[in-house]
PDB file of N, CA, C, O and CB in Angstrom:
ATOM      1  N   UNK A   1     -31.327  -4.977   7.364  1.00  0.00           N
ATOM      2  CA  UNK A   1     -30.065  -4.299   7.223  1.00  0.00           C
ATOM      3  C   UNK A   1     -28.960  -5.261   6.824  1.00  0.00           C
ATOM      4  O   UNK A   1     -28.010  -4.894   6.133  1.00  0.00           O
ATOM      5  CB  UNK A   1     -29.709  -3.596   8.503  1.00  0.00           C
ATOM      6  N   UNK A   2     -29.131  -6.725   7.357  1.00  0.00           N
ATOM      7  CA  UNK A   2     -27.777  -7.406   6.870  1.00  0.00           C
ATOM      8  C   UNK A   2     -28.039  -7.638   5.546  1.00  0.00           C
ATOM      9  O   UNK A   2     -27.285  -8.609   5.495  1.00  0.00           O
ATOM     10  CB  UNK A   2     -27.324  -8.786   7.596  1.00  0.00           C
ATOM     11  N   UNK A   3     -28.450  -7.571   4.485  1.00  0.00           N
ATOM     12  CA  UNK A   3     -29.093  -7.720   3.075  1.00  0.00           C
ATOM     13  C   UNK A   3     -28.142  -6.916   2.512  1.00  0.00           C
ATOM     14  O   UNK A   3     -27.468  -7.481   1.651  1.00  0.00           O
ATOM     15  CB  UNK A   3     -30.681  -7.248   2.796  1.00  0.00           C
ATOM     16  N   UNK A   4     -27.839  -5.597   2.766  1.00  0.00           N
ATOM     17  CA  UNK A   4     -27.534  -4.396   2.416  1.00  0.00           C
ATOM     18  C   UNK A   4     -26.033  -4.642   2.820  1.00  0.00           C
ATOM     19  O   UNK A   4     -25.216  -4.915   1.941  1.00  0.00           O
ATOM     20  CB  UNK A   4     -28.405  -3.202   3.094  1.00  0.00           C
ATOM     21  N   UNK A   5     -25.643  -4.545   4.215  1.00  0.00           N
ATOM     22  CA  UNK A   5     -24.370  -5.081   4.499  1.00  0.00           C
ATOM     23  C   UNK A   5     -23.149  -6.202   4.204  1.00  0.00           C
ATOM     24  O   UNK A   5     -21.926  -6.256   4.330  1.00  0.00           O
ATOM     25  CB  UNK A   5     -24.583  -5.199   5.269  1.00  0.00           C
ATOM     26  N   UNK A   6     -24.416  -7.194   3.662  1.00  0.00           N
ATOM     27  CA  UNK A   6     -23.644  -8.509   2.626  1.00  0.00           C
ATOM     28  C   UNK A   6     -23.491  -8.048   1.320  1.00  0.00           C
ATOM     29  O   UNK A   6     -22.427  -8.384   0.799  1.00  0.00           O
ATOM     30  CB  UNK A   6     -24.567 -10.000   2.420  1.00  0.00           C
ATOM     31  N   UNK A   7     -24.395  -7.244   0.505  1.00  0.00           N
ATOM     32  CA  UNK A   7     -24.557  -6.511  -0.953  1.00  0.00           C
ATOM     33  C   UNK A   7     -22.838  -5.588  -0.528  1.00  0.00           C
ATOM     34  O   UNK A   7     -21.811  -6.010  -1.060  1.00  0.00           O
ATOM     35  CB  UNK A   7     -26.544  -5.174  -1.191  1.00  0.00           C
ATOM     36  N   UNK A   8     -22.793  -4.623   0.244  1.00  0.00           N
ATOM     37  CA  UNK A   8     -22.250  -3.641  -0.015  1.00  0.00           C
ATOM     38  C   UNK A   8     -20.372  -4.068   0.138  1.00  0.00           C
ATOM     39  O   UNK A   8     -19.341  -3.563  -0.307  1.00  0.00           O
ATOM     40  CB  UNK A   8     -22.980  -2.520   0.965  1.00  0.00           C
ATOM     41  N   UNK A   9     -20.742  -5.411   1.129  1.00  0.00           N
ATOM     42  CA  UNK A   9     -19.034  -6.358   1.242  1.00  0.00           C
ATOM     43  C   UNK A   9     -18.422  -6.988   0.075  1.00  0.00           C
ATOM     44  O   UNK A   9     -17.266  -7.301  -0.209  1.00  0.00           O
ATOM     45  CB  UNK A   9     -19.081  -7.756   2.226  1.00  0.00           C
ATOM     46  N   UNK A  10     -20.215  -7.130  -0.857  1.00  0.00           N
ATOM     47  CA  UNK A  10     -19.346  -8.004  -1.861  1.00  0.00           C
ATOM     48  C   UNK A  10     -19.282  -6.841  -3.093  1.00  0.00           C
ATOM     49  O   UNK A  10     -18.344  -6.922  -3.885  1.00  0.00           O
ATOM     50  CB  UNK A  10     -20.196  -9.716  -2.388  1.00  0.00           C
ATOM     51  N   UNK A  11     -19.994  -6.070  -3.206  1.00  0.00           N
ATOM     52  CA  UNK A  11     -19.622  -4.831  -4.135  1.00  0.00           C
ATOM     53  C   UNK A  11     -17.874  -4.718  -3.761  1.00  0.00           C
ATOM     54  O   UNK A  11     -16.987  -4.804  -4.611  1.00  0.00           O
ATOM     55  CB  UNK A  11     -20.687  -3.162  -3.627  1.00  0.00           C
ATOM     56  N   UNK A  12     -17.689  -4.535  -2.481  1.00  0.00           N
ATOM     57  CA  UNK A  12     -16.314  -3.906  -2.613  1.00  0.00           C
ATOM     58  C   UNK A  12     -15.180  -5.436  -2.669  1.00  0.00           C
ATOM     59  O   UNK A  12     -14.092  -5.262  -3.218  1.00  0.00           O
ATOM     60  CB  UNK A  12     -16.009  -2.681  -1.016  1.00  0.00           C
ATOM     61  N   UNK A  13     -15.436  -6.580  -2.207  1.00  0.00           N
ATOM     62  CA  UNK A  13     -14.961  -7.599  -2.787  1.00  0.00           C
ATOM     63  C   UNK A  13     -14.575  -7.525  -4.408  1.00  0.00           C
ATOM     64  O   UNK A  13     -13.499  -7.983  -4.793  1.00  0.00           O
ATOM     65  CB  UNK A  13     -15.887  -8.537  -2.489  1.00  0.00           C
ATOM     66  N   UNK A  14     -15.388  -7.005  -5.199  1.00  0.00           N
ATOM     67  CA  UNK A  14     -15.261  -6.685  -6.874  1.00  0.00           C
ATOM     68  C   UNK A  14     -14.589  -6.005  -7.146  1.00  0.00           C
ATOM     69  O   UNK A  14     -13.626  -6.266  -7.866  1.00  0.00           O
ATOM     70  CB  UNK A  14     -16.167  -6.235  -7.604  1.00  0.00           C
ATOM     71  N   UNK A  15     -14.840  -4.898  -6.680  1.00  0.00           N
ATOM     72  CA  UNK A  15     -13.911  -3.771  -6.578  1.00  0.00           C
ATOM     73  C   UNK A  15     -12.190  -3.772  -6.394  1.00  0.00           C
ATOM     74  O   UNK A  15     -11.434  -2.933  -6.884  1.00  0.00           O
ATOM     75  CB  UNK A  15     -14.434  -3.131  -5.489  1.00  0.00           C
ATOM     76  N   UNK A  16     -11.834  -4.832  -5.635  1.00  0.00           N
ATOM     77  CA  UNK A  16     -10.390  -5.076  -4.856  1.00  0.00           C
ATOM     78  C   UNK A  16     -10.371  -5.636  -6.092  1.00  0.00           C
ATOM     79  O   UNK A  16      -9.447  -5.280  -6.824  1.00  0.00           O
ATOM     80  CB  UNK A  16     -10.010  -5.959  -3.275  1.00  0.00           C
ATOM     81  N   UNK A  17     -11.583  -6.855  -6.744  1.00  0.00           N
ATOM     82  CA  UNK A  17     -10.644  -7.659  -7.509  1.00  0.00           C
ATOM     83  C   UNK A  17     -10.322  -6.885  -9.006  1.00  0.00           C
ATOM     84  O   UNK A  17      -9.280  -7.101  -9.625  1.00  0.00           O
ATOM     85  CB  UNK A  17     -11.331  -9.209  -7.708  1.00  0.00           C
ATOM     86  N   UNK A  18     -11.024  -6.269  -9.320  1.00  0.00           N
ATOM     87  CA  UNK A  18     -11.097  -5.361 -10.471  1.00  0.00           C
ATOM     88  C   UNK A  18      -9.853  -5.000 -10.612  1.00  0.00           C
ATOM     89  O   UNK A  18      -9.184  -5.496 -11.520  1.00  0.00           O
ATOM     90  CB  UNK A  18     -11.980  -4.200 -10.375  1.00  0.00           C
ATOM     91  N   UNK A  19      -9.352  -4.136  -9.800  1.00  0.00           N
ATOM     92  CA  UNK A  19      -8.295  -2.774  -9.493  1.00  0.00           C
ATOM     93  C   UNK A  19      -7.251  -4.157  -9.656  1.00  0.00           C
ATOM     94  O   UNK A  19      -6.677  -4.303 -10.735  1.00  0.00           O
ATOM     95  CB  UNK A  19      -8.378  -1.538  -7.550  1.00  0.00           C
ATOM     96  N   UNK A  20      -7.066  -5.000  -8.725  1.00  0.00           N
ATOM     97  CA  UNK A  20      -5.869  -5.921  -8.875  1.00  0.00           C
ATOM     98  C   UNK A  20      -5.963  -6.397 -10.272  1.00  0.00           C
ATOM     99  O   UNK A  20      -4.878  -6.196 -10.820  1.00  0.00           O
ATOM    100  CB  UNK A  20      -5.847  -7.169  -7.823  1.00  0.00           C
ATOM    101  N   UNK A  21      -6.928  -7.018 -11.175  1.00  0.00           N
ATOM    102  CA  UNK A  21      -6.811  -7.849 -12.227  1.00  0.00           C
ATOM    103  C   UNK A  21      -6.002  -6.480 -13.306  1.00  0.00           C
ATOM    104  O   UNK A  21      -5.035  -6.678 -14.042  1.00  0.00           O
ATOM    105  CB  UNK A  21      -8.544  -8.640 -12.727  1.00  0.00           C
ATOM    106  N   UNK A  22      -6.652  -5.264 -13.137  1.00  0.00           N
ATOM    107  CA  UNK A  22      -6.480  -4.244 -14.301  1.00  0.00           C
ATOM    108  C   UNK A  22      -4.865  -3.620 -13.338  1.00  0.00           C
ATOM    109  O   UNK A  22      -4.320  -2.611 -13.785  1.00  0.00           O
ATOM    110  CB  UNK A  22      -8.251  -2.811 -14.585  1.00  0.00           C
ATOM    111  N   UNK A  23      -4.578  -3.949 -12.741  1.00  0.00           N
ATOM    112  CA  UNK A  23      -3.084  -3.262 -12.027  1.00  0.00           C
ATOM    113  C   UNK A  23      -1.962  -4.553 -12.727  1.00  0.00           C
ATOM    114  O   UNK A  23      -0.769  -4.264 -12.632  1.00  0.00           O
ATOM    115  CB  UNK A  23      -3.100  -3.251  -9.670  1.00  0.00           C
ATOM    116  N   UNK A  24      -2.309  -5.982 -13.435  1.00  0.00           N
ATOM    117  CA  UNK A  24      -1.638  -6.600 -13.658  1.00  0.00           C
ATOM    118  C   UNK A  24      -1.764  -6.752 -15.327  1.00  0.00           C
ATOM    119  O   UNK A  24      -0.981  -7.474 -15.946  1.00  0.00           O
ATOM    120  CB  UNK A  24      -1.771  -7.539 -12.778  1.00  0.00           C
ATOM    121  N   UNK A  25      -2.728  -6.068 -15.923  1.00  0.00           N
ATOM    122  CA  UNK A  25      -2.441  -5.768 -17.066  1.00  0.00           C
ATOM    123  C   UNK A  25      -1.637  -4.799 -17.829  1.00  0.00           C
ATOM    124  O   UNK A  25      -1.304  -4.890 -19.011  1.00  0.00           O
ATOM    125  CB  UNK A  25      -3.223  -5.714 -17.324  1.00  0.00           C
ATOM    126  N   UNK A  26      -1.259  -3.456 -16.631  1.00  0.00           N
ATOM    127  CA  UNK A  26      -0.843  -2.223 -17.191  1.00  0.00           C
ATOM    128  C   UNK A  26       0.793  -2.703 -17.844  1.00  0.00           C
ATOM    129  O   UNK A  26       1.206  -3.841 -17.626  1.00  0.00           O
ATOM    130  CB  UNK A  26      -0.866  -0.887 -15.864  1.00  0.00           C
ATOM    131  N   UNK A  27       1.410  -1.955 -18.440  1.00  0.00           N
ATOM    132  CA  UNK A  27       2.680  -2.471 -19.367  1.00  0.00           C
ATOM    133  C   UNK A  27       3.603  -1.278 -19.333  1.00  0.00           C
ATOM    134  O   UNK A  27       4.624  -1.345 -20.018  1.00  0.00           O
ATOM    135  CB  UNK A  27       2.267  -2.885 -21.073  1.00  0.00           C
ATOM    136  N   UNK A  28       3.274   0.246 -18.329  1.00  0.00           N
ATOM    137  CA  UNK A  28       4.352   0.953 -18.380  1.00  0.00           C
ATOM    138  C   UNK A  28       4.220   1.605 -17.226  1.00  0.00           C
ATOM    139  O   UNK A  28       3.032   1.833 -16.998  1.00  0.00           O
ATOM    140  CB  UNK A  28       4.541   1.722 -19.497  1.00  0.00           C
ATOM    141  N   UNK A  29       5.069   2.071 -16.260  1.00  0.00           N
ATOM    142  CA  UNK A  29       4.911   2.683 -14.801  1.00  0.00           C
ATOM    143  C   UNK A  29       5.903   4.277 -14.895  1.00  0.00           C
ATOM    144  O   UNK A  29       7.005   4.479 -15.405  1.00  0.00           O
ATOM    145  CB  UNK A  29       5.675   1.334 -13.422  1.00  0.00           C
ATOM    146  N   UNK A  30       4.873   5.297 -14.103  1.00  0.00           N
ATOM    147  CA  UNK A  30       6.013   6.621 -14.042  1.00  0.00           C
ATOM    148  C   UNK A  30       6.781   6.526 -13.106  1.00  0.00           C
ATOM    149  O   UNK A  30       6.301   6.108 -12.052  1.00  0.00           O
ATOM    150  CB  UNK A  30       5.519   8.019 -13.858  1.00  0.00           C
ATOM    151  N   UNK A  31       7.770   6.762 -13.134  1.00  0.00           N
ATOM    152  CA  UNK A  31       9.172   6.524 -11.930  1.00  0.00           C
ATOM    153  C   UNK A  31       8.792   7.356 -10.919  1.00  0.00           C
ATOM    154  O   UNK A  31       8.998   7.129  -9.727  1.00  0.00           O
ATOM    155  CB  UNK A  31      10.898   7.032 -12.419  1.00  0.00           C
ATOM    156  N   UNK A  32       8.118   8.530 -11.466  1.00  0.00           N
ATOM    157  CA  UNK A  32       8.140   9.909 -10.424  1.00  0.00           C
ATOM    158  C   UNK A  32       6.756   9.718  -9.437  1.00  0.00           C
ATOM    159  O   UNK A  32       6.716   9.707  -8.207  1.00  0.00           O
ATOM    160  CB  UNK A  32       7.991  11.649 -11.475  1.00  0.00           C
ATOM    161  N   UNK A  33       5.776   9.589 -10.294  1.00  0.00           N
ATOM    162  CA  UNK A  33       4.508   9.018  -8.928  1.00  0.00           C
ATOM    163  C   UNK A  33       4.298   7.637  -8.798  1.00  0.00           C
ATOM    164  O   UNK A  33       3.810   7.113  -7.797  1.00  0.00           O
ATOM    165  CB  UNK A  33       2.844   9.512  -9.173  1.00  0.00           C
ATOM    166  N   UNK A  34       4.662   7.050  -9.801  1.00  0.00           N
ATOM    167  CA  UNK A  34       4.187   5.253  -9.673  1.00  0.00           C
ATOM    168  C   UNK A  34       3.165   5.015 -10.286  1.00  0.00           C
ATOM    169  O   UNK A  34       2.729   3.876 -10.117  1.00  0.00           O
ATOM    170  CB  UNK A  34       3.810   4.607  -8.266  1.00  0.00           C
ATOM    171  N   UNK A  35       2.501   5.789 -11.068  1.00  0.00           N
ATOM    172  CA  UNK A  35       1.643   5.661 -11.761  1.00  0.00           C
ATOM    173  C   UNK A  35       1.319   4.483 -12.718  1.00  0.00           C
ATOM    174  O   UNK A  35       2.174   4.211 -13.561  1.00  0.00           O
ATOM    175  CB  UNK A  35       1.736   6.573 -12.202  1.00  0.00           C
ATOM    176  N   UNK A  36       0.145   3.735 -12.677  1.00  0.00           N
ATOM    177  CA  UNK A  36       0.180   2.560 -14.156  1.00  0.00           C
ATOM    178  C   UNK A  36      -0.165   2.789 -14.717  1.00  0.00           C
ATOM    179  O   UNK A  36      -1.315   3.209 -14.586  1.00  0.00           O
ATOM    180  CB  UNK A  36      -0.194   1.459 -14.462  1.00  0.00           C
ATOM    181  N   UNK A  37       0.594   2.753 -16.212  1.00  0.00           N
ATOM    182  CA  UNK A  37      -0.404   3.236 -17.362  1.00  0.00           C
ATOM    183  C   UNK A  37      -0.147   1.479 -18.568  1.00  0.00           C
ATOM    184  O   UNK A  37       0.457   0.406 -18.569  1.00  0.00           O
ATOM    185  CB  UNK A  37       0.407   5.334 -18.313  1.00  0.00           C
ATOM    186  N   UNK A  38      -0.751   1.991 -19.085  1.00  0.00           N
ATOM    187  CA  UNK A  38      -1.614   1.270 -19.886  1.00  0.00           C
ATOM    188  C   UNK A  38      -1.245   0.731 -21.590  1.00  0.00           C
ATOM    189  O   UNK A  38      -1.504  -0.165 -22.394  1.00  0.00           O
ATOM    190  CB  UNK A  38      -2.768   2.181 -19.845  1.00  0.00           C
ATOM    191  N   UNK A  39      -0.331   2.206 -21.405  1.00  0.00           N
ATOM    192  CA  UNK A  39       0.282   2.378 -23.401  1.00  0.00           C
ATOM    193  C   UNK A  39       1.232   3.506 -22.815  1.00  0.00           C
ATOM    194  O   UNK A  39       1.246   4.428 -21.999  1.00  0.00           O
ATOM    195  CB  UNK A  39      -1.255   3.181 -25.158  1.00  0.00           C
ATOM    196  N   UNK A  40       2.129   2.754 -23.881  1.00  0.00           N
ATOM    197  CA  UNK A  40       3.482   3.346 -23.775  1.00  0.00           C
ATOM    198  C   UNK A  40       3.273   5.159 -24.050  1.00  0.00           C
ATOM    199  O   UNK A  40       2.960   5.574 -25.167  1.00  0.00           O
ATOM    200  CB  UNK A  40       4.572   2.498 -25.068  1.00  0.00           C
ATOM    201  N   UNK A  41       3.503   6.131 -22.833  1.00  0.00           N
ATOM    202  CA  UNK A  41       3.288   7.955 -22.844  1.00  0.00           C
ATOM    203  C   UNK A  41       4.814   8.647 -22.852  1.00  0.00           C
ATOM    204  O   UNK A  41       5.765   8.258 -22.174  1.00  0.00           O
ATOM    205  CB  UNK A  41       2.345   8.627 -21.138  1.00  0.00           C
ATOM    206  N   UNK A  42       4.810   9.453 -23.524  1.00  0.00           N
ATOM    207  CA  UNK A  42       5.819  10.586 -23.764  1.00  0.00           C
ATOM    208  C   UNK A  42       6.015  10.936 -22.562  1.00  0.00           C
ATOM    209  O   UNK A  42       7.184  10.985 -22.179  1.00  0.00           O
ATOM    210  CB  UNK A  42       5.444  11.775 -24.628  1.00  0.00           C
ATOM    211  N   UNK A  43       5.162  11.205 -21.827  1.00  0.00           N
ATOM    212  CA  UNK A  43       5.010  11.779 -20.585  1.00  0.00           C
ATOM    213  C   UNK A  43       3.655  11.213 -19.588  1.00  0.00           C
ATOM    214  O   UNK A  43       2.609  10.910 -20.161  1.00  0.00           O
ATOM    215  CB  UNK A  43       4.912  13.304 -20.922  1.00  0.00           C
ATOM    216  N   UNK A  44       3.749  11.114 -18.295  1.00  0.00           N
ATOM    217  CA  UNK A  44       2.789   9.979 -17.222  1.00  0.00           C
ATOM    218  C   UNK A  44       1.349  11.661 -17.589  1.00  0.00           C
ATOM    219  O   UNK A  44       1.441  12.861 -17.848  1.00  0.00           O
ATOM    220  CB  UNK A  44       3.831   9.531 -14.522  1.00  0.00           C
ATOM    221  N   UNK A  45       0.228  10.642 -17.373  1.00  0.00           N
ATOM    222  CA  UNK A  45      -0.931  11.702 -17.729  1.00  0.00           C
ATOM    223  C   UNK A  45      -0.817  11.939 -16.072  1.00  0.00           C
ATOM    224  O   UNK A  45      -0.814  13.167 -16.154  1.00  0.00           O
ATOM    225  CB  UNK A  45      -2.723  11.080 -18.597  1.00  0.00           C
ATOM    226  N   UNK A  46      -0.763  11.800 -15.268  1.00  0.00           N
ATOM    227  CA  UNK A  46      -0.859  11.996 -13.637  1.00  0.00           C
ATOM    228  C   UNK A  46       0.197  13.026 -13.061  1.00  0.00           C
ATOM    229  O   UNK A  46      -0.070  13.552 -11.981  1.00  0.00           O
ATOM    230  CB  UNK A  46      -0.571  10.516 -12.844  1.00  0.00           C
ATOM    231  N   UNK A  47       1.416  13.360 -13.729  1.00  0.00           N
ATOM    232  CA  UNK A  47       1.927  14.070 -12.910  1.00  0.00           C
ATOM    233  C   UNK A  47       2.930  15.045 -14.305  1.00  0.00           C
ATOM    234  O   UNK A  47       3.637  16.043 -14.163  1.00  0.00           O
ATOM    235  CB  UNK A  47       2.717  13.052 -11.566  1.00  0.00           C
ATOM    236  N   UNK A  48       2.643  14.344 -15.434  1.00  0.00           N
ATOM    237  CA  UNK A  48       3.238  15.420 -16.209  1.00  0.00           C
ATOM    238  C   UNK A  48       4.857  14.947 -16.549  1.00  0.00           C
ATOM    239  O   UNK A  48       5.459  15.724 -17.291  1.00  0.00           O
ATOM    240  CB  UNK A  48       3.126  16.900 -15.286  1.00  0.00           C
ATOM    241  N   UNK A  49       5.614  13.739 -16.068  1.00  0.00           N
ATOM    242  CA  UNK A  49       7.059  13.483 -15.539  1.00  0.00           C
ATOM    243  C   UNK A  49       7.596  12.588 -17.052  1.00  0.00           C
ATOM    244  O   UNK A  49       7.018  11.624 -17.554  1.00  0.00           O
ATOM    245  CB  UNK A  49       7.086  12.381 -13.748  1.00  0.00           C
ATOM    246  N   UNK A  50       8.665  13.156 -17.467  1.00  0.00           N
ATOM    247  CA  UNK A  50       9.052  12.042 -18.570  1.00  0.00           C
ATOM    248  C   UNK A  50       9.559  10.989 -18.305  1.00  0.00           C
ATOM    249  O   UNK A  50      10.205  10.524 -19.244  1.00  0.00           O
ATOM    250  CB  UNK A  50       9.847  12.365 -19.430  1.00  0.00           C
ATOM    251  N   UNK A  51       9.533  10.025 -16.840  1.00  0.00           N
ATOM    252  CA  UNK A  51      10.168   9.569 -16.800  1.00  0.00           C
ATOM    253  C   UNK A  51       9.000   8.372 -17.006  1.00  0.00           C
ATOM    254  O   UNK A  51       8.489   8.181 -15.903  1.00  0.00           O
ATOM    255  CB  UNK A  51      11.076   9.909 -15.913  1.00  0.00           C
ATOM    256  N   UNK A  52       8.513   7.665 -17.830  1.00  0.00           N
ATOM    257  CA  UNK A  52       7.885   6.741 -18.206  1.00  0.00           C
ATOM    258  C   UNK A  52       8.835   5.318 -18.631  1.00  0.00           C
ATOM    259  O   UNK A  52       9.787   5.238 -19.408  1.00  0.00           O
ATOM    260  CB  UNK A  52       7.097   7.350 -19.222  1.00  0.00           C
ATOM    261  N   UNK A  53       8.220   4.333 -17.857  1.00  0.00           N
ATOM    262  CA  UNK A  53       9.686   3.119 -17.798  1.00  0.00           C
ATOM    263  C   UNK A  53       8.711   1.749 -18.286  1.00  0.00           C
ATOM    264  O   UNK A  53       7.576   1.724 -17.811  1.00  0.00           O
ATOM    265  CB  UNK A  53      10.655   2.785 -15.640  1.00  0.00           C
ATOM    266  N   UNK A  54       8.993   0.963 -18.933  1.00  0.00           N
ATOM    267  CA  UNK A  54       8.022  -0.260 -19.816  1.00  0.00           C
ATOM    268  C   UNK A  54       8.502  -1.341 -18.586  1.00  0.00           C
ATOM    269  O   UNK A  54       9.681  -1.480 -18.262  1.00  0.00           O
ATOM    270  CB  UNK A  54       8.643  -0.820 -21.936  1.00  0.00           C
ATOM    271  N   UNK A  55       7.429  -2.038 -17.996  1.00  0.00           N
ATOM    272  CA  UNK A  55       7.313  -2.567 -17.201  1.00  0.00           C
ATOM    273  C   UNK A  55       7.979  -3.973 -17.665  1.00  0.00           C
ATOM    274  O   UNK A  55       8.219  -3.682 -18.837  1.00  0.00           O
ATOM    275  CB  UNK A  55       6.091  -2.385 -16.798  1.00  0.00           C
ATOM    276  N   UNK A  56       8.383  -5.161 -17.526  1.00  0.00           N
ATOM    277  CA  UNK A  56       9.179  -6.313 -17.837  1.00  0.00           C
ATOM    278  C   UNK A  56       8.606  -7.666 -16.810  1.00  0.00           C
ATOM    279  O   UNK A  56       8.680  -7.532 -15.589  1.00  0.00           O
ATOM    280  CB  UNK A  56      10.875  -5.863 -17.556  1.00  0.00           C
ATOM    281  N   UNK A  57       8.176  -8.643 -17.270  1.00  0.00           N
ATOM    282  CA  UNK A  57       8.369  -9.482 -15.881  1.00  0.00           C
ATOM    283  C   UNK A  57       9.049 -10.420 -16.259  1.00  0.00           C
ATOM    284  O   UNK A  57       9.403 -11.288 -15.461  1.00  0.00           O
ATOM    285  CB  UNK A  57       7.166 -10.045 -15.115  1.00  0.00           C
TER     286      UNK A  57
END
């Protein structure tokens, strides 16, 4: 069983890092849910809101 339990810690170890590496690529956020997107939208695909804002650092 610990075979499975070390496999399944570091699956989600990947996972955290994934989501963080691709959360620091996105380039535009919806004001209304917080959504990250990816390419500049007319409107956020998640909640429908025009309020789409180009991220800056």
């Amino acid at each position: 069983m610990s075979l499975f339990n070390d496999l399944g810690r570091k699956v989600e170890e990947l996972k955290q890092e994934v989501g963080n590496a691709s959360d620091d690529e996105a380039t535009h956020q919806c004001s209304e849910c917080e959504a990250l997107l990816y390419a500049d939208h007319d409107e956020c695909p998640e909640c429908g809101s025009t309020s789409v804002v180009a991220l800056t650092e």
